[in-house]
Backbone as a printed PyTorch tensor [residue, N CA C, xyz], in Angstrom:
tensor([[[ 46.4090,  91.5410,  16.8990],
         [ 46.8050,  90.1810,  16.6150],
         [ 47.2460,  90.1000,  15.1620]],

        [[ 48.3110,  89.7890,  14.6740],
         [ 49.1530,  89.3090,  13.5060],
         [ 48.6000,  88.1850,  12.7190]],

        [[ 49.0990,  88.2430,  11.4970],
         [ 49.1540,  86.5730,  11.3170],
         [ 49.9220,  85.5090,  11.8180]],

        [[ 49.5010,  84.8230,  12.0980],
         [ 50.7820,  83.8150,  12.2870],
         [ 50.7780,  82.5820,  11.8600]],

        [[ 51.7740,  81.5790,  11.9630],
         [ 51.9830,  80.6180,  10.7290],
         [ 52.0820,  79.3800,  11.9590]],

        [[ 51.2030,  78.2720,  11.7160],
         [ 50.9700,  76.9640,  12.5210],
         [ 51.4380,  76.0890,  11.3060]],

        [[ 51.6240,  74.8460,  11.7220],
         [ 52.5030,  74.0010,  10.8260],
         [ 50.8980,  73.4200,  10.1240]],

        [[ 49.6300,  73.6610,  10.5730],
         [ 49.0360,  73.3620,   9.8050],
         [ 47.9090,  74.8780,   9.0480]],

        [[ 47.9200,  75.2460,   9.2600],
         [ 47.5420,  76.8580,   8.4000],
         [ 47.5220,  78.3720,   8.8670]],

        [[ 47.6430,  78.7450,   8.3010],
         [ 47.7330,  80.1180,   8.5130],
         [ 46.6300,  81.0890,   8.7220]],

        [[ 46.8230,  81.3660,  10.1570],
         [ 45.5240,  82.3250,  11.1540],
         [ 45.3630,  83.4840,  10.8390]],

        [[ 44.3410,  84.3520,   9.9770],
         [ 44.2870,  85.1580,   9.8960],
         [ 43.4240,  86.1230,  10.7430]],

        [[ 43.6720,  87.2380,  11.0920],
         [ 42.8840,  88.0280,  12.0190],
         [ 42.1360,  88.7350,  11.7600]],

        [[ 40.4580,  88.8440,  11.8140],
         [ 40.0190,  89.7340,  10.5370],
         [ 39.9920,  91.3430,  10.6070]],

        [[ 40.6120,  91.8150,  11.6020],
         [ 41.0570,  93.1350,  11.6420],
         [ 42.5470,  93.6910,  10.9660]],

        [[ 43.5920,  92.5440,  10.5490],
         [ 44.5380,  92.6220,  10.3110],
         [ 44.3360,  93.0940,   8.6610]],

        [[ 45.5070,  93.8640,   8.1610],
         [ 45.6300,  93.9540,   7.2010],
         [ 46.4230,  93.1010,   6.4870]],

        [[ 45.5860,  92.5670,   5.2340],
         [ 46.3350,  91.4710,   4.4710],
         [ 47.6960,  91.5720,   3.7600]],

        [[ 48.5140,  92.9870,   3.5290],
         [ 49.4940,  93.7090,   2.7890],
         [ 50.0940,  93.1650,   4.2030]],

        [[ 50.3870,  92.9430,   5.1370],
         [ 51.0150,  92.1250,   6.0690],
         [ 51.4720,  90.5400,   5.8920]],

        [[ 50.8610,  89.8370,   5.2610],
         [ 51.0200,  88.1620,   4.8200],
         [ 51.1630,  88.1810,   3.6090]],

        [[ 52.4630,  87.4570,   3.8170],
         [ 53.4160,  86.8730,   2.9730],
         [ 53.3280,  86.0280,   1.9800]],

        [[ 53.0180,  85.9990,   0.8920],
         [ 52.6870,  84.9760,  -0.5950],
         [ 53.2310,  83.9790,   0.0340]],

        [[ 54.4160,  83.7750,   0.2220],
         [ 55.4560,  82.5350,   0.4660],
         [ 54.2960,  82.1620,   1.8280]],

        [[ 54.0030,  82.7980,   2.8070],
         [ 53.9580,  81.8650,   4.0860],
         [ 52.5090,  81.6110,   3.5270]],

        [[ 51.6230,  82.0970,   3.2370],
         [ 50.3060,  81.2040,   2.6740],
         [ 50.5820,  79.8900,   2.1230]],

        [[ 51.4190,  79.7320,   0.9160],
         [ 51.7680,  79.0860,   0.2120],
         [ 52.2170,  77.7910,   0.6010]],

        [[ 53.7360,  77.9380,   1.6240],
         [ 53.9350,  77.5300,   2.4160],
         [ 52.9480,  76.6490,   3.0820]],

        [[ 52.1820,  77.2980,   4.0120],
         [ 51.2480,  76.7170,   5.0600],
         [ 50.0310,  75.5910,   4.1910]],

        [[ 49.8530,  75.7730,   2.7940],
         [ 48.6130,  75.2410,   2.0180],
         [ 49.3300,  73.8270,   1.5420]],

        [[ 50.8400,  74.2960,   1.5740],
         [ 51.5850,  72.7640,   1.2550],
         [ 51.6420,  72.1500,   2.3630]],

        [[ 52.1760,  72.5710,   3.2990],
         [ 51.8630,  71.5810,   4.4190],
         [ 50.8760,  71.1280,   4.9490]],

        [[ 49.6500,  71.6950,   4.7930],
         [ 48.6350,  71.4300,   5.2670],
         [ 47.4540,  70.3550,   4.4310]],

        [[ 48.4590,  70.5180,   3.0390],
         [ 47.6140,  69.4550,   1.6910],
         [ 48.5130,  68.5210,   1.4880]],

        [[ 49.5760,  68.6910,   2.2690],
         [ 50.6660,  67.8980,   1.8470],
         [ 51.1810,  67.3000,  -0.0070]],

        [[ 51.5080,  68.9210,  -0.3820],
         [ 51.4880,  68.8000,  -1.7930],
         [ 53.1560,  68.7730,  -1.8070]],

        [[ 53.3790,  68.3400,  -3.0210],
         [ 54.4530,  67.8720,  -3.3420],
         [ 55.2150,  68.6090,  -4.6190]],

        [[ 56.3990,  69.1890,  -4.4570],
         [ 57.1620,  70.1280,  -5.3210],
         [ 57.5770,  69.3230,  -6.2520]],

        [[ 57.0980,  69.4170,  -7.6880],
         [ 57.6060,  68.3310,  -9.0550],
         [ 59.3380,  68.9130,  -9.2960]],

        [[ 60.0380,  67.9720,  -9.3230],
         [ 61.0160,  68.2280,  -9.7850],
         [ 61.0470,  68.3350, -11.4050]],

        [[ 62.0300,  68.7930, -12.0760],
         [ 62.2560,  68.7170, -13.6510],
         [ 62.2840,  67.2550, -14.2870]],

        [[ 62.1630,  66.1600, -13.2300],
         [ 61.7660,  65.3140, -13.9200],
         [ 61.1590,  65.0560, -14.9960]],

        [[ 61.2170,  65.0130, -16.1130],
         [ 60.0460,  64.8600, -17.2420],
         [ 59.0890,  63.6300, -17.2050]],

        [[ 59.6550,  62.5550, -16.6770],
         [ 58.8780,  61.4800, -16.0020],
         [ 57.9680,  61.7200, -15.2300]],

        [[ 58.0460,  62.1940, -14.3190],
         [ 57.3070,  62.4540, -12.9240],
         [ 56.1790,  63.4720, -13.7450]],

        [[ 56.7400,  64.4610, -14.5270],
         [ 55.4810,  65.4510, -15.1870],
         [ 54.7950,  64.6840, -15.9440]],

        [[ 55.6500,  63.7200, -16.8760],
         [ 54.3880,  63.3000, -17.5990],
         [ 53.5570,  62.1960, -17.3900]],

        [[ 54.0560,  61.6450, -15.6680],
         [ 52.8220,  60.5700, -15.5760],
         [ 51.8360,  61.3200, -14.7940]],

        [[ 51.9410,  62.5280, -14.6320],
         [ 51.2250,  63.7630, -14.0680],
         [ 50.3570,  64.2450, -14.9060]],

        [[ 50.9000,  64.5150, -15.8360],
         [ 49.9160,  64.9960, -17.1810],
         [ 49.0180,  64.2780, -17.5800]],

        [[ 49.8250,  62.8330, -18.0070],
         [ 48.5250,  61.9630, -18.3140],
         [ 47.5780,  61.4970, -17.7720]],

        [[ 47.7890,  61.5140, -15.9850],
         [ 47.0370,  61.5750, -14.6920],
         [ 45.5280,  62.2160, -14.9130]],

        [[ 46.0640,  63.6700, -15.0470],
         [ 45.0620,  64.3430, -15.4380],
         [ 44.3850,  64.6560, -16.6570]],

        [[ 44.8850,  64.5140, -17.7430],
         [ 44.2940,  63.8190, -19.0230],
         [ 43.0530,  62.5080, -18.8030]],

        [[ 43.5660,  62.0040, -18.2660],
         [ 42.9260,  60.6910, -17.8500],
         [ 41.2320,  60.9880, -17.3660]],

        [[ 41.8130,  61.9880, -16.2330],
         [ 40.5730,  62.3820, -15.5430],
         [ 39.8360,  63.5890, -16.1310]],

        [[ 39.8270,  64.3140, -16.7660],
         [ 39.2580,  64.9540, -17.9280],
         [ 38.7990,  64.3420, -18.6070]],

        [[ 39.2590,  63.3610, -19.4040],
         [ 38.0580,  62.5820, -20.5130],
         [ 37.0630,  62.2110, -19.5320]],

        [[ 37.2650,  61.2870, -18.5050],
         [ 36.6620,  60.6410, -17.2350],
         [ 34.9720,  61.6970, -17.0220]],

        [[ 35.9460,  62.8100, -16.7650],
         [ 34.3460,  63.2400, -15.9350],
         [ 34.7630,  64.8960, -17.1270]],

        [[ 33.8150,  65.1420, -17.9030],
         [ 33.8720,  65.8510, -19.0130],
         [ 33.0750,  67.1370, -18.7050]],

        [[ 33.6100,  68.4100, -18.7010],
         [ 32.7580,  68.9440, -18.0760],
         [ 31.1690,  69.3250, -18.8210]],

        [[ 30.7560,  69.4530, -18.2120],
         [ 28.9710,  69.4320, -18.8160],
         [ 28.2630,  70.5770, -18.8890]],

        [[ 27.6100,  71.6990, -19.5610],
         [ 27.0850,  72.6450, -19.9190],
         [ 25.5850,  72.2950, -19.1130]],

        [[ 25.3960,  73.6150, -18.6710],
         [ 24.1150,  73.7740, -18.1440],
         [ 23.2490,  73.8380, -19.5820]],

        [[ 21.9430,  73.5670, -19.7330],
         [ 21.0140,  73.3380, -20.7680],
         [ 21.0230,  75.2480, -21.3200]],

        [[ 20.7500,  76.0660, -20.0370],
         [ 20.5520,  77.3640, -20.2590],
         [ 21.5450,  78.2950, -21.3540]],

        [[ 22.9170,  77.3160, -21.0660],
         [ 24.2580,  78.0530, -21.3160],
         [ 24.3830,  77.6210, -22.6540]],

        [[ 24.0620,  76.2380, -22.9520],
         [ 24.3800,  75.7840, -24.5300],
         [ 23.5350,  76.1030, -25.6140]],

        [[ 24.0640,  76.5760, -26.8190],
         [ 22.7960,  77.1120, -27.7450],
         [ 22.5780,  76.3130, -28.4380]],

        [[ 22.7940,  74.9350, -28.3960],
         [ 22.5220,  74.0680, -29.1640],
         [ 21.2090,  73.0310, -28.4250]],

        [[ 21.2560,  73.4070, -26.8290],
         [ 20.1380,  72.6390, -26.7210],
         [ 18.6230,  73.0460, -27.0270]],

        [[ 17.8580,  71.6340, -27.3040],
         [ 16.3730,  72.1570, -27.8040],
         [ 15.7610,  73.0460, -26.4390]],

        [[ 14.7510,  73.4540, -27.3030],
         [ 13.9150,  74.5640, -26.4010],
         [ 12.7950,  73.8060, -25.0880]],

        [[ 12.5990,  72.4570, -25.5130],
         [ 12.1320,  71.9650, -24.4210],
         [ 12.8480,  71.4950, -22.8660]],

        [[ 14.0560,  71.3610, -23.3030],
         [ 15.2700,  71.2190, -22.3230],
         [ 15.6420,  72.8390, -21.3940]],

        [[ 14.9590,  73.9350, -21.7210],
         [ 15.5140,  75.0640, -21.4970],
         [ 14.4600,  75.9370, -20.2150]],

        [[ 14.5990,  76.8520, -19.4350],
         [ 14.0300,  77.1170, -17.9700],
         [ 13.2170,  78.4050, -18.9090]],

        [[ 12.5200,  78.2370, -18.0950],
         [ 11.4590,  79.7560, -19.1450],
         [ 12.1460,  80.8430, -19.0860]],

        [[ 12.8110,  80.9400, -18.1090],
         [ 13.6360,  82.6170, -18.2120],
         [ 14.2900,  82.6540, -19.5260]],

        [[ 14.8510,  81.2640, -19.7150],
         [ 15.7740,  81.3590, -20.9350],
         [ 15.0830,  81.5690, -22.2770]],

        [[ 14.0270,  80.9880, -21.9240],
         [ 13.1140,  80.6860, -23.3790],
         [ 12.3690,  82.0360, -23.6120]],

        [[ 11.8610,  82.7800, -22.5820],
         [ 11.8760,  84.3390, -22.3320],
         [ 12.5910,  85.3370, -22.7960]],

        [[ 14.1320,  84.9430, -22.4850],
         [ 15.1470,  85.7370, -23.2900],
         [ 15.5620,  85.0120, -24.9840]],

        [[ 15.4640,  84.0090, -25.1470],
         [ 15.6560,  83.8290, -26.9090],
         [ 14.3550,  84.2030, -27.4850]],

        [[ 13.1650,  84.1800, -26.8710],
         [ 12.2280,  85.0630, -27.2360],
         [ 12.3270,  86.4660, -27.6050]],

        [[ 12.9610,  87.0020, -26.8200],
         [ 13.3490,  88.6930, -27.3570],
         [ 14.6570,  88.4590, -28.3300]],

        [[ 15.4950,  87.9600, -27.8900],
         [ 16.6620,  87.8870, -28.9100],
         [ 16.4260,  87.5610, -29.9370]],

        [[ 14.7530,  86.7830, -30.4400],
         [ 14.6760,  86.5870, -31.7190],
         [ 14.0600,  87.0730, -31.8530]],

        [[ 13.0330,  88.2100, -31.7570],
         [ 12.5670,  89.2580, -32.7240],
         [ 13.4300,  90.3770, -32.2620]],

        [[ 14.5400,  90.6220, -31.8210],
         [ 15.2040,  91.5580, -32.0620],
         [ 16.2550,  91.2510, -33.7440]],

        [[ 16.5670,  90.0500, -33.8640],
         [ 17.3930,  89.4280, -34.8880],
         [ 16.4420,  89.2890, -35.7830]],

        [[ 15.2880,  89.3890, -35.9450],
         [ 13.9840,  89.6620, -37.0390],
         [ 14.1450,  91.1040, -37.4440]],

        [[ 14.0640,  91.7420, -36.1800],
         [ 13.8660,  93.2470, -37.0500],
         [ 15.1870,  93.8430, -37.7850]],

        [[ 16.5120,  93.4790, -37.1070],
         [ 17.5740,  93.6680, -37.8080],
         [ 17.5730,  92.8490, -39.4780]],

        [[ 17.3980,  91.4320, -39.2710],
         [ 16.9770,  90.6400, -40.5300],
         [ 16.2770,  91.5530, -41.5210]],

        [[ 15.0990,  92.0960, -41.1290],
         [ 14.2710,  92.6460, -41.7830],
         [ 14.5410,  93.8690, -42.4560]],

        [[ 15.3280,  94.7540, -41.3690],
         [ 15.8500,  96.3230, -41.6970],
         [ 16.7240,  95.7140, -43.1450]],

        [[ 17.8420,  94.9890, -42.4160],
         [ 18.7080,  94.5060, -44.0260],
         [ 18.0880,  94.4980, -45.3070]],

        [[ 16.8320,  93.7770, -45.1560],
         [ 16.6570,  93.5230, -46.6990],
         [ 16.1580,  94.6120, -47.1970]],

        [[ 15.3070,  95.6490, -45.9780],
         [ 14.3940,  96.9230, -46.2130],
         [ 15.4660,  97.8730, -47.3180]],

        [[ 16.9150,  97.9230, -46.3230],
         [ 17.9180,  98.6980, -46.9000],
         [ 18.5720,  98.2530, -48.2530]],

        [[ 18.2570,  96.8870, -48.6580],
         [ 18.9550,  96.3190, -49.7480],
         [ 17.9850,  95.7250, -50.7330]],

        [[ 17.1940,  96.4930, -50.8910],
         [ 15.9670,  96.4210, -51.3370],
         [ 15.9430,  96.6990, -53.0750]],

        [[ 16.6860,  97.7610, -53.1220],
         [ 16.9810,  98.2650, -54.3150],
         [ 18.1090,  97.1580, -54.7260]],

        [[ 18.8790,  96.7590, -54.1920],
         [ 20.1280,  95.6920, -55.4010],
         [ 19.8300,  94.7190, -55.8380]],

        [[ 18.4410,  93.7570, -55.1580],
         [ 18.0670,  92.6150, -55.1280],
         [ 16.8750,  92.6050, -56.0390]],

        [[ 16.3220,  91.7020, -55.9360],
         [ 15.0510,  91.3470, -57.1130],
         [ 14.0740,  91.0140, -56.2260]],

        [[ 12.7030,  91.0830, -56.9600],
         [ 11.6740,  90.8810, -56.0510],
         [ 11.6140,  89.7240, -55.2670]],

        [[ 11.6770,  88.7920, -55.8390],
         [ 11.5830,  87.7490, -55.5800],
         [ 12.7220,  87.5680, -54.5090]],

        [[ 14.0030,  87.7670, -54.6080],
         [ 15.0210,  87.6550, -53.5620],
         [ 14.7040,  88.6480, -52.3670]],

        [[ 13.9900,  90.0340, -52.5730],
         [ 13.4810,  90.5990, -51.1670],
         [ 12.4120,  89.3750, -50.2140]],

        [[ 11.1430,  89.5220, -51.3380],
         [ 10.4890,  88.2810, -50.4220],
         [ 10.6530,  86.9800, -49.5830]],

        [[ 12.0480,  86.2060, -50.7630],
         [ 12.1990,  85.4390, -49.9510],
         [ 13.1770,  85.5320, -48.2800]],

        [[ 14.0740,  86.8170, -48.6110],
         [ 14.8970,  87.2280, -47.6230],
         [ 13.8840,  87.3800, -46.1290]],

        [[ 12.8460,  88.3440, -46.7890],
         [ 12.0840,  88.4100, -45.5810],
         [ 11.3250,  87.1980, -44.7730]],

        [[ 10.6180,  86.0930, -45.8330],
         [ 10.1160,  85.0990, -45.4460],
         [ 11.2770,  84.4300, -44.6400]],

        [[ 12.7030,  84.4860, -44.9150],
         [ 13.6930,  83.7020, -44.2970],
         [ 13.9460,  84.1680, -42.9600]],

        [[ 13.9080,  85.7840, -42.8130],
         [ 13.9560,  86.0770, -41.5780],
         [ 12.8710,  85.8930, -40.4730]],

        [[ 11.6790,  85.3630, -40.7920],
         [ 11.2520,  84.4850, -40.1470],
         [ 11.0040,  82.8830, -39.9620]],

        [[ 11.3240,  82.6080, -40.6110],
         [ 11.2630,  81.1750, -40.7290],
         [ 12.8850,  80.6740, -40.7730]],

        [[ 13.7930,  80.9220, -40.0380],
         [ 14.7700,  80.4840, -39.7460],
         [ 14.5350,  79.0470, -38.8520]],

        [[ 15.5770,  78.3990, -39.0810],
         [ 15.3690,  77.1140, -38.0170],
         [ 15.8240,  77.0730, -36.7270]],

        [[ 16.1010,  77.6670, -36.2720],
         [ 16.4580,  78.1040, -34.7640],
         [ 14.9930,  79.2130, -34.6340]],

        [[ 14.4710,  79.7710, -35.2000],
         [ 13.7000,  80.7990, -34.9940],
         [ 12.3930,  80.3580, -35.0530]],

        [[ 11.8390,  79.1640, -35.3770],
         [ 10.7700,  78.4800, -35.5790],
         [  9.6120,  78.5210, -34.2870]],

        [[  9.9420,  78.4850, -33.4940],
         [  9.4360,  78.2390, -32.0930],
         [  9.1160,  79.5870, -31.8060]],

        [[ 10.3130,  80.5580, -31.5650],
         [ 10.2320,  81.3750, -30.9760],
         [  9.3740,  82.5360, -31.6170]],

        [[  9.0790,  82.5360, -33.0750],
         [  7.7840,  83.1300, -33.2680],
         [  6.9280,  82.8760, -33.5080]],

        [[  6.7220,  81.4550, -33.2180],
         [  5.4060,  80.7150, -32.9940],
         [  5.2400,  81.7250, -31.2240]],

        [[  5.9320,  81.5620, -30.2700],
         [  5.5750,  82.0080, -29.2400],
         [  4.6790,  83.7170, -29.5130]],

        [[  5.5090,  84.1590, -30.4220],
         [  5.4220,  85.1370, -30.8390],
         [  3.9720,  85.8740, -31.5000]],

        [[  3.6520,  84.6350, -32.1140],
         [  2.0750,  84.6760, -32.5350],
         [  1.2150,  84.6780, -31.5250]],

        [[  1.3230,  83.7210, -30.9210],
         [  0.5310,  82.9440, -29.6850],
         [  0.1510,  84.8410, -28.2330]],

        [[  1.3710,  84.9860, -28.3400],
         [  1.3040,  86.5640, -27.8860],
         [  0.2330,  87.4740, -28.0640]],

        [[  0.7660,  87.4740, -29.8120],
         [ -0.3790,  88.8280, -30.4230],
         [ -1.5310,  88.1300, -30.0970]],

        [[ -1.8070,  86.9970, -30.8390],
         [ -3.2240,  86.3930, -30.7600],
         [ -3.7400,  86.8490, -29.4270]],

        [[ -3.1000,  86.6940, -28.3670],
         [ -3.7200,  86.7710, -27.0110],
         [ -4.4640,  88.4210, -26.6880]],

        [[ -3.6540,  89.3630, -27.4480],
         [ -3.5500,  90.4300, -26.9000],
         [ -4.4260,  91.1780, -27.9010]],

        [[ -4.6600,  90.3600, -29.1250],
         [ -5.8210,  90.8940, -30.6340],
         [ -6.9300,  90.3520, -29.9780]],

        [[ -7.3400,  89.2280, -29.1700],
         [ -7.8110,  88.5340, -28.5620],
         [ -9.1650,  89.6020, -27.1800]],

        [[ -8.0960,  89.9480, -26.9020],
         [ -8.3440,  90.7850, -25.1260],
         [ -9.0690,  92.2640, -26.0930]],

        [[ -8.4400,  93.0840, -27.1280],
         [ -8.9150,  94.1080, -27.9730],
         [-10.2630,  93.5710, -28.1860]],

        [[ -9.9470,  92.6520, -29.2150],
         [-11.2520,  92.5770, -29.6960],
         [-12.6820,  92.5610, -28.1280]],

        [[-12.6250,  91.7530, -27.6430],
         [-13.1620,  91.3120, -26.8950],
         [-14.0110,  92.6470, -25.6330]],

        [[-13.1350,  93.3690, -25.3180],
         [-13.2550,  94.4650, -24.8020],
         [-13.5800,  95.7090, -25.4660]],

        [[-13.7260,  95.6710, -27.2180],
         [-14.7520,  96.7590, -27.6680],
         [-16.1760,  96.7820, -27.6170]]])
């Protein structure tokens, strides 16, 4: 069995090979069947088209999942996520840290210390090694406890 072309879509056979159907007759068949309409070069017709959809873009804006945006707070966020900026921020600690280790010699005391104090106490990073404490504590916690 072929493809073949109905005035309202196009039957595909799922044994058929698709290098058989025709760009045009899909195409074809999706206009007739949506009853879409070929813009002429009108510049009119495009641009009450454009602004159509301009219109509806501001309208309904698309919206970021909480997980996806790095700007939302950490209480807005699914634990997996808060799980993974958990590692991503003491991985960006120990790099932080290596830096100043390596640049240790150009800087002054005072500018090592504070570099290091900064690489933890960043403001995005605040939380996440608070979690970070809360960890060890648990696990200095279970040591102690079990000698």
């Amino acid at each position: 069995m072929a493809a073949t072309t109905t005035p309202s879509a196009i039957v595909i056979d799922k044994n058929i090979d698709l290098k058989d159907v025709k760009p045009e007759d899909i195409y074809n068949s999706i206009k007739e069947s949506s009853q879409l309409i070929e813009l002429s070069n009108d510049s009119l017709q495009q641009k009450e088209l454009i602004d159509k959809i301009n219109i509806f873009l501001e309208k309904y804006k698309t919206r970021k999942i909480p997980d996806e945006d790095p700007n939302t707070p950490w209480i807005h966020l699914s634990l997996k996520e808060i799980f993974r900026k958990t590692i991503q921020t003491a991985i960006d600690i120990i790099n932080d840290i290596s830096d100043a280790i390596s640049n240790k010699e150009l800087i002054s005391n005072s500018e090592y210390r504070r570099s290091i104090f900064m690489a933890f106490t960043a403001r995005d990073r605040r939380i996440y090694v608070g979690i970070w404490l809360i960890v060890f504590s648990f696990i200095l916690y279970f040591i102690d406890s079990s000698a």
